[in-house]
Structures are given as structure tokens and as C-alpha cells.
C-alpha positions in Angstrom: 13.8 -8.8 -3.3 13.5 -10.8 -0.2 11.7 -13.9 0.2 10.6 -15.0 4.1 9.4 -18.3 4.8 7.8 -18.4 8.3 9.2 -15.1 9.1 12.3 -16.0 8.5 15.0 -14.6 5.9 15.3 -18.0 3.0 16.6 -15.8 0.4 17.3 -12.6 -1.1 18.5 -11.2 -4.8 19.2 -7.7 -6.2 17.0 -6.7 -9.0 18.4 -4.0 -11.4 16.7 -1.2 -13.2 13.5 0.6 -11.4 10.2 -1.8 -11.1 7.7 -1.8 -13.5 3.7 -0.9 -12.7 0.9 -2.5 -14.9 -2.5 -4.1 -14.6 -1.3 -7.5 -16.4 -2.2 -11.0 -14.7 -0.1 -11.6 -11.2 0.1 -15.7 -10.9 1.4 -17.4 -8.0 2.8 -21.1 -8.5 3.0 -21.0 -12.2 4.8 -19.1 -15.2 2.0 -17.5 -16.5 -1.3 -19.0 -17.7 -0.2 -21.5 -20.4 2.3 -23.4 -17.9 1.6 -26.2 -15.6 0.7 -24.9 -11.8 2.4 -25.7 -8.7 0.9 -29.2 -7.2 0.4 -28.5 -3.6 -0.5 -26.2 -1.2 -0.1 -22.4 -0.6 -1.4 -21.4 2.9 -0.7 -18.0 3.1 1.0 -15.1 0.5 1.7 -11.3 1.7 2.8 -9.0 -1.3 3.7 -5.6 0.8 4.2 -2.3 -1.6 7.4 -1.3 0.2 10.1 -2.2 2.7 9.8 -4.2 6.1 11.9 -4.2 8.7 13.0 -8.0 9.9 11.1 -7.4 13.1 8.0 -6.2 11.7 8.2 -9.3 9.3 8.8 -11.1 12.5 5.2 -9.2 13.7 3.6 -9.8 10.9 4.1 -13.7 11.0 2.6 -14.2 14.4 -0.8 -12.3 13.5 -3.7 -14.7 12.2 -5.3 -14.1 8.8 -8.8 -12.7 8.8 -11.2 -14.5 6.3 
């Protein structure tokens, strides 16, 4: 798992055994429902089903979200 930060490469682990598909909550800034939430501000998330190359990531950061 890779985690970019303004298109750019902050971090990266290995996960072991083969991911997991379920229809079970998906929270972003907190544990899980019962936890205290990030305090701030989240501008932008991108959760991509597959693999990126870095210049595609690169691509992707330039282009303006549609709301």
C-alpha cells in the first residue's frame, strides 16, 4: 500500500495475505465509529481499485475535482 501526498510518494508498507472484499463501513479520519474523528480538514481522498503508475499519480494530481 502506497500512500501519496500531493502526488508525491510519503510512504509505502507491504501488506500480507490477499485483501479482503465486504460491504462493512469505510471511515476516513477515525478508527471506526465509536472513536474520536480526526480535527481538521480533508480536502481531497482518491481510493483507486488497482495499481498506478508514479506518473499517472503525478496526472492524476494536476486534474481538478468535479463537484
Amino acid at each position: 500500500m502506497s500512500l501519496y501526498i500531493d502526488g508525491i510518494l510519503d510512504s509505502q508498507i507491504s501488506l500480507p495475505g490477499t485483501p479482503i472484499m465486504n460491504d462493512g463501513n469505510f471511515f476516513i479520519g477515525k478508527y471506526d465509529s465509536n472513536s474520536h474523528g480526526f480535527i481538521g480538514t480533508i480536502s481531497e481522498v482518491m481510493l483507486i481499485p488497482g495499481i498506478l503508475e508514479d506518473t499517472e499519480i503525478e496526472e492524476e494530481q494536476e486534474q481538478e475535482i468535479e463537484l
